[in-house]
C-alpha positions in Angstrom: 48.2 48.6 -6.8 50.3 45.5 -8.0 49.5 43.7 -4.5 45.9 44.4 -4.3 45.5 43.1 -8.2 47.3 39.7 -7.2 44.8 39.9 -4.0 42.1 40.2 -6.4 42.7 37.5 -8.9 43.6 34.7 -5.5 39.9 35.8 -4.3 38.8 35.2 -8.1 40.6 32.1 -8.2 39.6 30.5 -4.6 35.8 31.5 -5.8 36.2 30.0 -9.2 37.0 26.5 -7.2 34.3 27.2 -4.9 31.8 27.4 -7.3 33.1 24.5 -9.3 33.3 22.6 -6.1 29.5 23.7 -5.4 28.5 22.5 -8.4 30.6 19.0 -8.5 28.7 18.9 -5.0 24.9 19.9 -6.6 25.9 17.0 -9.3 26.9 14.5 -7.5 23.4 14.7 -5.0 21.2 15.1 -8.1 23.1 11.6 -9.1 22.7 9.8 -5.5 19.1 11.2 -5.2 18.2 9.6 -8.8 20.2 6.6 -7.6 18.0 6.3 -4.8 14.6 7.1 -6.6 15.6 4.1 -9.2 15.6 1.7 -6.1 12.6 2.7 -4.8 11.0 2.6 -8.1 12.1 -1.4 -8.3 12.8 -2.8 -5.0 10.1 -5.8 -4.5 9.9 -4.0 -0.6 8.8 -0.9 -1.8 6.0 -2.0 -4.2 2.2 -0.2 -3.0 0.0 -0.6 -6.1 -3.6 -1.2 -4.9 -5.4 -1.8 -8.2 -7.1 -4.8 -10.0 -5.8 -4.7 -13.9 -8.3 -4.6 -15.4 -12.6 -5.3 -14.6 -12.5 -9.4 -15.5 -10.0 -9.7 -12.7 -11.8 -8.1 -9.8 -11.6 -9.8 -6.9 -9.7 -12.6 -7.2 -9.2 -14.5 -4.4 -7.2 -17.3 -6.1 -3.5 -16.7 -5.5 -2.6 -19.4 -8.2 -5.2 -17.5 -10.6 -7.1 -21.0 -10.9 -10.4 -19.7 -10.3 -12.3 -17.1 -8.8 -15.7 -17.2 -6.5 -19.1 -17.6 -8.3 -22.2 -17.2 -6.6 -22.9 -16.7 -3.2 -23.7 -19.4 -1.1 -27.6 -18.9 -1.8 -26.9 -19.2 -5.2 -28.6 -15.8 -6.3 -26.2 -13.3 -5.4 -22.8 -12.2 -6.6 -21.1 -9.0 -5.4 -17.4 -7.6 -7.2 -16.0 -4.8 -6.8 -12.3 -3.2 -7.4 -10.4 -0.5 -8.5 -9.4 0.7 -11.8 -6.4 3.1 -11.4 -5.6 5.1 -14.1 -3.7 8.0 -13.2 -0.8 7.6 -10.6 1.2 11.0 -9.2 3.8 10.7 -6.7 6.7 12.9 -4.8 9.8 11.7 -3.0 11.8 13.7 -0.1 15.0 12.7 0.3 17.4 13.3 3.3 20.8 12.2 3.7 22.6 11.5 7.1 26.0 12.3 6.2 27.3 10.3 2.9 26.3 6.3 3.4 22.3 6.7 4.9 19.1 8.1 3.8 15.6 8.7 4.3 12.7 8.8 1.5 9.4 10.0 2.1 7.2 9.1 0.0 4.0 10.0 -1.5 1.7 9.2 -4.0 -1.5 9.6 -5.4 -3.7 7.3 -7.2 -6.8 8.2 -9.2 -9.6 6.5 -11.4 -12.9 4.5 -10.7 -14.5 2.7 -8.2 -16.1 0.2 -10.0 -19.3 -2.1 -8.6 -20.5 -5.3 -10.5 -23.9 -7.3 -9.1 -25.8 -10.0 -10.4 -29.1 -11.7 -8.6 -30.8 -14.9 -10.3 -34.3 -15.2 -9.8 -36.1 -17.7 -11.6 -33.2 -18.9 -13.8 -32.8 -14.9 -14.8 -30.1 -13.5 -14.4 -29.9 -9.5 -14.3 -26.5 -7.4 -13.8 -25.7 -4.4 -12.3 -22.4 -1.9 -13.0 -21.8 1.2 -11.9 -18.8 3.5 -11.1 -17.3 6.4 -9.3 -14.3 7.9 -9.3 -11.6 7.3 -6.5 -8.4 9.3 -5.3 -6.3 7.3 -3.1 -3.1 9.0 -1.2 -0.4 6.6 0.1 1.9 8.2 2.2 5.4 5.5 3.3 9.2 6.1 5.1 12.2 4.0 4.0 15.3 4.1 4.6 18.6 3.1 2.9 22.3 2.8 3.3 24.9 3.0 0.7 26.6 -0.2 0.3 29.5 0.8 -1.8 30.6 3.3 -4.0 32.3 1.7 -7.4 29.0 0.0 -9.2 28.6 0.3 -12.8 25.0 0.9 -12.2 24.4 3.9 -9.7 21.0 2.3 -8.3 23.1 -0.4 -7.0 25.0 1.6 -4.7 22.2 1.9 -2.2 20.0 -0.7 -0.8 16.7 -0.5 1.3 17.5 -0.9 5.3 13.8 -0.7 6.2 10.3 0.5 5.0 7.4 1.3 7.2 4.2 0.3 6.7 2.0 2.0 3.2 -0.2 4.2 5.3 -3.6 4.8 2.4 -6.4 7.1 2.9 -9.3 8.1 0.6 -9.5 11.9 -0.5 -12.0 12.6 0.9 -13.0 9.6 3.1 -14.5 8.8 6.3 -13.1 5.7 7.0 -9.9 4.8 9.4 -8.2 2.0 10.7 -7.4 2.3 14.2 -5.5 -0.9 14.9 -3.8 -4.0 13.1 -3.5 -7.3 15.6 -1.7 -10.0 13.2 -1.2 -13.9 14.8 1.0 -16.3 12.5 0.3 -19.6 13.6 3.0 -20.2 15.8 4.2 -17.0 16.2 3.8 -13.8 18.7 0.8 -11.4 18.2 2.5 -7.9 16.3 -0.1 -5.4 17.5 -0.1 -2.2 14.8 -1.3 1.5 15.5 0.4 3.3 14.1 1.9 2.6 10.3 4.3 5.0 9.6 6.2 4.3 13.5 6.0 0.7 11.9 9.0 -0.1 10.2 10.0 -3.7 8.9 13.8 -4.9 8.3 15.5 -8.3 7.8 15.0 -8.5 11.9 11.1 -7.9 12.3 9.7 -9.2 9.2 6.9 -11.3 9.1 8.4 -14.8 7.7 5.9 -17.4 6.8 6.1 -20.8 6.1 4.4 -21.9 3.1 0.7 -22.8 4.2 0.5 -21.5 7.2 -2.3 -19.5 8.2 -2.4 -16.3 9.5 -5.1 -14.9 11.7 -5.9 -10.8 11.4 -7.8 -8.6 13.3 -8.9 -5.0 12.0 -10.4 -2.5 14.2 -12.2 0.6 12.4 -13.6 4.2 12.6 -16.0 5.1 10.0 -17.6 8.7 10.8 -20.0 8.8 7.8 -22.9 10.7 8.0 -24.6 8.3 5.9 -24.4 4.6 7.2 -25.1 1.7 4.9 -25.1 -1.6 7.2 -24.4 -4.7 5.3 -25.0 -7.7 5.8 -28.1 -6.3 7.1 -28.4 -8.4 10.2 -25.1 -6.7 11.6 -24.0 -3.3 12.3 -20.8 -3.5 9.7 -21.3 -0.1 8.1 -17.7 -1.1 6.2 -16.6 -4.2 4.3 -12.6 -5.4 5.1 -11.0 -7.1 2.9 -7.1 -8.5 2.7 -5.1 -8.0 -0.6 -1.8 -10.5 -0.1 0.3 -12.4 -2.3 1.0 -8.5 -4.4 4.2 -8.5 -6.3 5.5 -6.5 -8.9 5.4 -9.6 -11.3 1.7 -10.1 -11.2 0.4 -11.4 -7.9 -2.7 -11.3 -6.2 -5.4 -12.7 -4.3 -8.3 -11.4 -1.9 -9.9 -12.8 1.2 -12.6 -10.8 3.0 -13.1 -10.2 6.5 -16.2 -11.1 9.0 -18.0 -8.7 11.2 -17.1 -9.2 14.7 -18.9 -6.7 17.0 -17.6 -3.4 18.6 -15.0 -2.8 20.9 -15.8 -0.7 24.5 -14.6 3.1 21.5 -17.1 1.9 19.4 -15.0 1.1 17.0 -15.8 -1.7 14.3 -14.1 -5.3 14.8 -13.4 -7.5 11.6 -11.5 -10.6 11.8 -10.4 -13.1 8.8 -7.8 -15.7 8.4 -5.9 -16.2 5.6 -3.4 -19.6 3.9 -0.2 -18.9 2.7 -0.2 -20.1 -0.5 2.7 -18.4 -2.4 5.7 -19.4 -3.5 8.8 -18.3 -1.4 10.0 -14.5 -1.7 8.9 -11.5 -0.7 5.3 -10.4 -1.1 2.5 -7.9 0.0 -0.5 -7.8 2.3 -3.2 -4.8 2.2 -5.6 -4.5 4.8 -8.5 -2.8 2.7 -11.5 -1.4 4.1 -14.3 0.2 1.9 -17.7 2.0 3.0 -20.6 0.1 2.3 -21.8 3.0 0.5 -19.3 3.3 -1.8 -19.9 -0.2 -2.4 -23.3 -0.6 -2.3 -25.0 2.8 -3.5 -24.4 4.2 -7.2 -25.2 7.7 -5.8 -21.2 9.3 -5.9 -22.2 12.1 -4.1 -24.2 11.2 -0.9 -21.6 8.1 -1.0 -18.5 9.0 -2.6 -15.3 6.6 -2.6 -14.3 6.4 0.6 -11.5 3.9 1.8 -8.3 3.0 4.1 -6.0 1.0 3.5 -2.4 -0.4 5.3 0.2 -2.0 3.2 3.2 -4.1 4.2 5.9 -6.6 3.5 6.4 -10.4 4.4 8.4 -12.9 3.4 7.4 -16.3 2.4 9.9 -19.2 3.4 9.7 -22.7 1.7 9.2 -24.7 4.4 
């Protein structure tokens, strides 16, 4: 009876440190996995915000904020239109490979309005036009990190970002798809894109641009819509593309859009635009942004709700 009670408290014992171990264990993930969460939550690679601030600042296309576009060329036309986000929801999966790698997917989900503005002067009058609908945007991105020591006084700075694919962004619901990215730096090899979340950038593939250099992009798009709004009316675009670069979580912005191209042998649309480096040197963000022409165009929500796509990813800008 003696031996099996001294059996029963070792057991007891060797379970009370296996629990405690357990939960040491439990802790000390819950702290790396908030580690980790704080990075992605700051790292200038990781940044995927796709709204304007505020209506005033829709569509600017200056990257120094000097000035934005008036009038069309015509002189009677003017055409704005952004989003307003104001609700933004978001889950991260982590996964560790062993105790110094790991792998974040991400998700997140911005909501708000779609907002249109118009004006057309006829005869020195000018009359406006606003109208809005709202938008849900899902943003789905891989990145993954390596732990880089093990003694900082800040956990977050025990892990750094390895690699982040590309900001895969779809409307819910939407029509609209890209198909494929083909980007040309002047001077540089074509990086031909199909698929965003296979696309991962590091410190090897990055784009790296000199400052003012131009960069040449191709978009090719699916839009299965049942209702087709073609604009400019003399082409079949039944979508307007649109690049968002120079994005940065202090502030930065600028917009160039697209021209209609044709059709490829799928039928799928062609848009092609070229756009200036202008920043200053750092790391930034380009979104490729294509929008319905119905969602832009017509204030019926239903018949032409938000729809969107949208492909985010990092460069770097070099001084020279």
């Amino acid at each position: 009876m003696k031996k099996l009670s001294l059996i029963l408290s070792a057991l007891l014992f060797l379970s009370l440190v296996a629990c405690n171990n357990m939960a040491n264990s439990d802790d000390n993930l819950a702290a790396e996995e908030a580690a980790i969460k704080s990075v992605l939550e700051s790292d200038d690679l990781t940044y995927d915000e796709i709204g304007d601030p505020d209506e005033d600042s829709i569509d600017n296309d200056d990257p120094n904020w000097l000035g934005k576009t008036g009038f069309n060329k015509d002189g009677k036309h003017r055409l704005r239109y952004g989003r307003i986000i104001t609700g933004r929801e978001g889950s991260v999966e982590i996964v560790f490979d062993g105790d110094t790698a790991a792998t974040a997917y991400i998700s997140r989900t911005f909501t708000g309005k779609f907002v249109t503005h118009s004006g057309t002067l006829v005869n020195d009058t000018l009359t406006l036009t606003r109208f809005e609908k709202p938008l849900q945007h899902d943003i789905e991105r891989i990145v993954t990190l390596r732990k880089v020591r093990n003694d900082a006084a800040v956990e977050r700075r025990n892990w750094r970002v390895s690699s982040v694919s590309m900001a895969d962004g779809l409307s819910n619901p939407g029509d609209v798809s890209i198909e494929k990215l083909v980007i040309k730096p002047a001077g540089q090899d074509s990086m031909v894109i199909t698929d965003p979340n296979a696309t991962f950038f590091d410190g090897n593939n990055m784009l790296n641009l000199p400052r003012f250099s131009e960069v040449t992009i191709k978009v090719f798009v699916k839009n299965n819509t049942a209702n087709p709004v073609y604009f400019p009316v003399d082409t079949r675009a039944t979508e307007s593309v649109r690049l968002h670069y120079g994005r940065n979580r202090r502030g930065g912005r600028a917009i160039t859009f697209f021209k209609y191209m044709g059709e490829d042998n799928a039928g799928n649309k062609i848009y092609q635009g070229t756009w200036t480096v202008k920043q200053f040197s750092g790391y930034h963000h380009a979104v490729v942004d294509v929008i319905d022409n119905g969602t832009i165009l017509e204030k019926d929500e239903v018949t032409y709700p938000y729809s969107s796509a949208t492909w985010g990813m990092p460069y770097h800008i070099s001084p020279f």
